[in-house]
C-alpha positions in Angstrom: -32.4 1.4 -27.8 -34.1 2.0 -24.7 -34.4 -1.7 -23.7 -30.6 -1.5 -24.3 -30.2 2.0 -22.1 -32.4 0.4 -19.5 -30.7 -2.6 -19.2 -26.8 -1.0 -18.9 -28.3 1.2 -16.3 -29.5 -1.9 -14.2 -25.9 -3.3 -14.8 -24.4 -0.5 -13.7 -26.4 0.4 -10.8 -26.2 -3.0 -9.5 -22.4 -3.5 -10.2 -21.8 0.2 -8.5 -24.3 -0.8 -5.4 -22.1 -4.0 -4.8 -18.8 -1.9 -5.0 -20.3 1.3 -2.6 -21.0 -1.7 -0.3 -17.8 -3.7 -0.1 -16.0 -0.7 -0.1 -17.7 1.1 2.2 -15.5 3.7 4.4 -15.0 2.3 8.2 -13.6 3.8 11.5 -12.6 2.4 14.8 -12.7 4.4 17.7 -9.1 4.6 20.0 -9.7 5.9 23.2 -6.6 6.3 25.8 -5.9 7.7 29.1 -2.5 8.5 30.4 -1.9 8.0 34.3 1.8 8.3 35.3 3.6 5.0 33.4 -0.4 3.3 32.9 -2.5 3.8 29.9 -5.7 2.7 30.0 -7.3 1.7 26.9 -10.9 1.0 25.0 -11.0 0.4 20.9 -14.1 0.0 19.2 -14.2 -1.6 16.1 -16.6 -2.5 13.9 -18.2 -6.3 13.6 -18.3 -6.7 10.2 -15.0 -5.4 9.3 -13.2 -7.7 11.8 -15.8 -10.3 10.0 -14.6 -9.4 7.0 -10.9 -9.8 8.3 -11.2 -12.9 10.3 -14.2 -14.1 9.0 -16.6 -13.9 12.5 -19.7 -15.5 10.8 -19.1 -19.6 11.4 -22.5 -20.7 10.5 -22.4 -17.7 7.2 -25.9 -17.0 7.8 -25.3 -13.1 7.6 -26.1 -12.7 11.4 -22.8 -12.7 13.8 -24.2 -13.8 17.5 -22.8 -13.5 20.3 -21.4 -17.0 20.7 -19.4 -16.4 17.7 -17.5 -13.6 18.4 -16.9 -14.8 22.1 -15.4 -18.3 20.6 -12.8 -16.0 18.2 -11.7 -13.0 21.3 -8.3 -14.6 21.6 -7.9 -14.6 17.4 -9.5 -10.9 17.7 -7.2 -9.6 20.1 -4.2 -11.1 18.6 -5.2 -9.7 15.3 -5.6 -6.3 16.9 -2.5 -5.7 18.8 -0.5 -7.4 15.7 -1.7 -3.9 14.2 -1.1 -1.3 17.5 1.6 0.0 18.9 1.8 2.5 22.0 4.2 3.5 24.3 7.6 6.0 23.9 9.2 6.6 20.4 10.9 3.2 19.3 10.1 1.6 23.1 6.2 0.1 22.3 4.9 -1.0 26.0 3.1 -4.2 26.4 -0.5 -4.4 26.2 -3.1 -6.5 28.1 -6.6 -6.9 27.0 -9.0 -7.1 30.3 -12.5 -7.3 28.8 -14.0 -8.0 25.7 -18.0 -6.1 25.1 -20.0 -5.6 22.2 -21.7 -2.0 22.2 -23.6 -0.2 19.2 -22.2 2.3 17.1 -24.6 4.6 15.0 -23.8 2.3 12.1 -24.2 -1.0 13.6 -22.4 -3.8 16.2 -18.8 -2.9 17.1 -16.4 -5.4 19.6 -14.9 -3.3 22.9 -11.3 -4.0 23.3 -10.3 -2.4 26.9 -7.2 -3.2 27.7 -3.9 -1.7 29.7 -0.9 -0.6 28.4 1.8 -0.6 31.6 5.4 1.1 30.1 8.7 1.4 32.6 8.5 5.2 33.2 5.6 7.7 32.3 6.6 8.4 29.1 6.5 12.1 28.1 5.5 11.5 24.4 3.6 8.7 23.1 4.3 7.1 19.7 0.8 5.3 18.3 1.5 3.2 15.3 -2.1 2.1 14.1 -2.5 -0.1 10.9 -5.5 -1.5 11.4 -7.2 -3.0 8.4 -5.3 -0.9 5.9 -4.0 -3.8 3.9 -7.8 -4.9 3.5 -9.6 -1.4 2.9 -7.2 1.7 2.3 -10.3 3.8 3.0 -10.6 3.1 6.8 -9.8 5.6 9.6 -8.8 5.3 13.2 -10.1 7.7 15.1 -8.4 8.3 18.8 -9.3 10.5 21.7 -5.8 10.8 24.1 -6.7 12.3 27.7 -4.1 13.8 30.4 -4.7 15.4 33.7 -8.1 16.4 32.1 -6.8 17.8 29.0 -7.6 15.7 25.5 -5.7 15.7 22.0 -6.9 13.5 19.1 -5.8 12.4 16.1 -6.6 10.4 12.7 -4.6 7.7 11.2 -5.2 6.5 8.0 -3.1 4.3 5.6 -0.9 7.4 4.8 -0.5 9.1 8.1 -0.1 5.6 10.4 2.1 6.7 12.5 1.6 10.2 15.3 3.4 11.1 18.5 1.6 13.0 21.4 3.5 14.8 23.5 1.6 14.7 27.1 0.2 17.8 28.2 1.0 19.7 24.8 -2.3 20.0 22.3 -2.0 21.3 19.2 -5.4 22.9 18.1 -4.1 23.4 14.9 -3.4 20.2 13.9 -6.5 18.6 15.6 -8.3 21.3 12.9 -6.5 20.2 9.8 -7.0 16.7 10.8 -10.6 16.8 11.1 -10.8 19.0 8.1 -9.2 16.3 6.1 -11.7 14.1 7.5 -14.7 16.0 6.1 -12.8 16.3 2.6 -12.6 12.3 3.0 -16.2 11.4 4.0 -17.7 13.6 1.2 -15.6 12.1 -1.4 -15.8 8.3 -0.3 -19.0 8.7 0.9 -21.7 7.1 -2.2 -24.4 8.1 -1.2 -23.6 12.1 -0.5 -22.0 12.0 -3.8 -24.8 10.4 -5.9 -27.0 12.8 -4.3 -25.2 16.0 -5.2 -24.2 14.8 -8.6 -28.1 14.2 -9.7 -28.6 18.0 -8.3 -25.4 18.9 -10.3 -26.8 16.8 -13.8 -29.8 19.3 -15.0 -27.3 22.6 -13.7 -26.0 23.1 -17.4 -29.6 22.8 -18.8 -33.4 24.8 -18.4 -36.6 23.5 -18.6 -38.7 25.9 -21.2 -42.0 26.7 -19.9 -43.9 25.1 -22.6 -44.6 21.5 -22.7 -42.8 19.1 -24.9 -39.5 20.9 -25.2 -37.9 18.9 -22.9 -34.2 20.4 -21.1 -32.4 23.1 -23.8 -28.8 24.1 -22.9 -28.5 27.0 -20.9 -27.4 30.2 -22.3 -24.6 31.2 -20.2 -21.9 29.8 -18.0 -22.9 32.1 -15.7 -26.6 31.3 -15.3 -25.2 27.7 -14.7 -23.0 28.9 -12.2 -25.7 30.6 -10.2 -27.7 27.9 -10.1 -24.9 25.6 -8.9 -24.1 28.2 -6.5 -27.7 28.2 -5.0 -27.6 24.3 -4.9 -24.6 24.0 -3.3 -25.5 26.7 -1.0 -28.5 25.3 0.3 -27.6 21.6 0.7 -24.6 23.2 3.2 -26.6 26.0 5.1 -29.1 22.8 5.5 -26.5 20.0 6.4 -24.6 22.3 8.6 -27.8 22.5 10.8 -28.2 19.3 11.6 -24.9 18.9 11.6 -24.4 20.8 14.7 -27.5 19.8 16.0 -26.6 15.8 16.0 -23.0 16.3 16.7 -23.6 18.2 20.2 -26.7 15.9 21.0 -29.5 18.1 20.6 -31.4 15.9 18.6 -30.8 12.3 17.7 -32.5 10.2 15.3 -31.9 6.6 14.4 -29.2 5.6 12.3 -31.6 3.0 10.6 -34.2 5.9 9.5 -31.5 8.1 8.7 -29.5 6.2 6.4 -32.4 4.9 4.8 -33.8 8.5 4.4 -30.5 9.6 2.6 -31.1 6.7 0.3 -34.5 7.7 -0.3 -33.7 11.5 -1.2 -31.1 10.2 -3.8 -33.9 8.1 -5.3 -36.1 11.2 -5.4 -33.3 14.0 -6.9 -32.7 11.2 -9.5 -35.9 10.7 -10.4 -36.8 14.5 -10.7 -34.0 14.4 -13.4 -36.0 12.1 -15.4 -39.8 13.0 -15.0 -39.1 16.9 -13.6 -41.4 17.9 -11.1 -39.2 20.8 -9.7 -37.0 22.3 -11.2 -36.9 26.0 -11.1 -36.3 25.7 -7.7 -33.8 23.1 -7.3 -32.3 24.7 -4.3 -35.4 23.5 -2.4 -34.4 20.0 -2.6 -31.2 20.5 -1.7 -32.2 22.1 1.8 -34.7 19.6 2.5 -32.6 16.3 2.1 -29.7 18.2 2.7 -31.3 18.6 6.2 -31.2 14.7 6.8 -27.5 14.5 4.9 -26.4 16.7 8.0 -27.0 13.6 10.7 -25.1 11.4 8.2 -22.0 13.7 8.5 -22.6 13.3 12.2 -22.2 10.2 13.2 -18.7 9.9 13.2 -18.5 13.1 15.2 -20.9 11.7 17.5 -19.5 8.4 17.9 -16.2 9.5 19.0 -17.3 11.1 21.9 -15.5 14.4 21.8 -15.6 16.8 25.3 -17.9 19.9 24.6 -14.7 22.3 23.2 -12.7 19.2 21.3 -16.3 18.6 19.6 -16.4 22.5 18.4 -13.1 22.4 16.9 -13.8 19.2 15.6 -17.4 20.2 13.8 -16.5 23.2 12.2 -13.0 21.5 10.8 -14.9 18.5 9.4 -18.0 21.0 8.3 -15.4 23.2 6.6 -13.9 20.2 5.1 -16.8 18.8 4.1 -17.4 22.3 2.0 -13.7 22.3 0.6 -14.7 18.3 -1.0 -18.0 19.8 -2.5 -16.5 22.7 -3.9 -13.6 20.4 -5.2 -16.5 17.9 -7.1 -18.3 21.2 -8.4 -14.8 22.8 -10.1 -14.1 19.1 -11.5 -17.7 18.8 -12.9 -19.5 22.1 -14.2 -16.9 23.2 -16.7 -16.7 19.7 -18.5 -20.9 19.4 -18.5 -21.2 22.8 -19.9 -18.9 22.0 -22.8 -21.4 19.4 -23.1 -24.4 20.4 -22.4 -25.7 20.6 -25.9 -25.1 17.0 -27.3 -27.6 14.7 -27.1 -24.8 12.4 -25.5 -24.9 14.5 -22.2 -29.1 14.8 -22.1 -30.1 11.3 -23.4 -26.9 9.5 -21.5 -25.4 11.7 -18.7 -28.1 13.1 -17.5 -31.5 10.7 -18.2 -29.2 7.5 -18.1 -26.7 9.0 -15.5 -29.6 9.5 -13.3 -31.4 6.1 -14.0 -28.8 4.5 -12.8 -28.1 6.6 -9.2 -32.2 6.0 -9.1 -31.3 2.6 -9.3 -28.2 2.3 -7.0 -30.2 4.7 -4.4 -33.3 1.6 -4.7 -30.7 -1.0 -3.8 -29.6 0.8 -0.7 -33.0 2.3 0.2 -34.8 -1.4 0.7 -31.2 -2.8 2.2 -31.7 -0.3 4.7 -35.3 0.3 5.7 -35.6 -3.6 5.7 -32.4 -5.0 6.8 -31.8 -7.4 3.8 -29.1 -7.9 1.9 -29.9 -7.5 -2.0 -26.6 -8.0 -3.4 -23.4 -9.2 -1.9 -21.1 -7.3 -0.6 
């Protein structure tokens, strides 16, 4: 029976480590600014999703050079444009592309598009129509940045929303807010590895560990008590997160992407494990602060690679922080009510929460040694 346990998890963990990685939430970054009837423009986007889209990798040896993505700028461009529009509502203005760069992003290679958008008149509202990639991955985002006479609006498409107006010199602070609140609600729920890590801190709140050896986890006594613990979980992965947060987003301290995402990996590995052979668990709340300290420069990144001005980037961290609590609590109301109800069966200790947590060990393994050693493991 365990052979059997073992082996589903191993199934599981590596058919839900393929899936996190093919489906793994992308942005490109839109940044324009409005001079009389000129726009000047740069978009970032990412290497491998435009590989994934146009297929950049000739030689398919899992490394795109150079040399491969200058030989495809014309099909890139094309490609691009096919999927922007800019200019006044129903009047799009034609666009040329006048250099093609590769810069790095916080999560790898992206190409640089600048370009110039010329229109008849200065328009006094801009219509962006931006469907980049949303027939391939429904998950991805466009993030732009608009400037004018030195004041700067942004906004977020995604496959439902593909379509804003900006009217120039007019910023709305409450939208910008709701946007990038939506945007923290998004990257807490699509993003695998947050998730995982919070649901294995989430598996043993429904259960206690008796003081005596042997006993193993007991249901807890009240909903209450479960609650409580939840609540101090949950409390301290966002005081924690929310530090770092801040910290990353307005440049105080930076760390490399590389050690970061592989340190996020590495405190899933760990909260899973604790599930399974429990080395803390009284204080569970602990754990959360500490990884929840490295979690924050995750959230960051997309913060930080769009390049926000100092009082854009306020608005724009507490919306996605806040955002980021509304997905949490969200996942919490969803699962404590169901795992209490179950909390006595041996179906939730011996599968959802030893198996459960075998196989987010497992995922977290995949990622970890993807990450710290740049290899690919699985396909993706």
């Amino acid at each position: 029976m365990r052979r059997a346990v073992l082996l589903l998890a191993i199934v599981l963990a590596v058919s839900f480590a393929r899936a996190a990685h093919a489906h793994k939430p992308s942005d490109s970054y839109l940044t324009l600014k409005v001079a009389g009837n000129t726009i000047d423009g740069q978009w970032d986007i990412a290497l491998r999703d435009l590989d994934y889209a146009l297929g950049l990798d000739a030689n398919e040896d899992g490394n795109i050079t150079w040399g491969e993505v200058k030989a495809r700028h014309a099909d890139i461009a094309a490609y691009a444009f096919a999927r922007l529009r800019l200019g006044p509502p129903g009047a799009p203005c034609p666009v040329q592309v006048r250099q093609h760069l590769i810069d790095n992003h916080s999560d790898g290679a992206y190409e640089v598009l600048r370009f110039t958008v010329r229109c008849a008149a200065a328009p006094k509202v801009i219509a962006v129509g931006y469907r980049l990639f949303f027939d391939l991955d429904p998950q991805h985002r466009g993030l732009l940045r608009l400037e004018y006479q030195g004041a700067t609006q942004t906004g977020i498409f995604s496959a439902e929303a593909p379509e804003q107006a900006f009217t120039m010199g007019a910023s709305s602070r409450w939208s910008q807010f709701l946007d990038y609140c939506r945007e923290g609600v998004h990257h807490i729920w699509t993003g695998f590895d947050h998730l995982l890590f919070l649901l294995s801190l989430l598996l043993p709140a429904v259960l206690v560990r008796p003081p005596a050896r042997g006993h193993g986890w007991q249901p807890a006594q009240s909903f209450s008590g479960a609650l409580l613990d939840v609540v101090k979980v949950v409390s301290a992965f966002t005081l924690a997160h929310s530090i770092t947060l801040a910290l990353a987003a307005l440049g105080v301290v930076n760390l490399p992407s590389r050690w970061v995402e592989s340190a996020i990996a590495l405190s899933v590995v760990l909260a899973a494990l604790n599930n399974i052979l429990p080395t803390v668990y009284e204080r569970r709340w602990v754990i959360a602060f500490c990884f929840g300290l490295i979690h924050g420069f995750g959230f960051a990144s997309v913060l930080a690679d769009l390049g926000l001005p100092p009082g854009s980037l306020l608005l724009a961290l507490v919306a996605f922080n806040l955002g980021v609590e509304l997905g949490q609590l969200v996942i919490v109301g969803v699962f404590l009510p169901g795992a209490y109800l179950l909390r006595a069966s041996g179906f939730y200790r011996s599968f959802v929460l030893t198996a459960g947590s075998a196989v987010i060990a497992l995922t977290a393994s995949i990622w970890l040694i993807q990450r710290a050693f740049n290899v690919r493991i699985i396909g993706g």
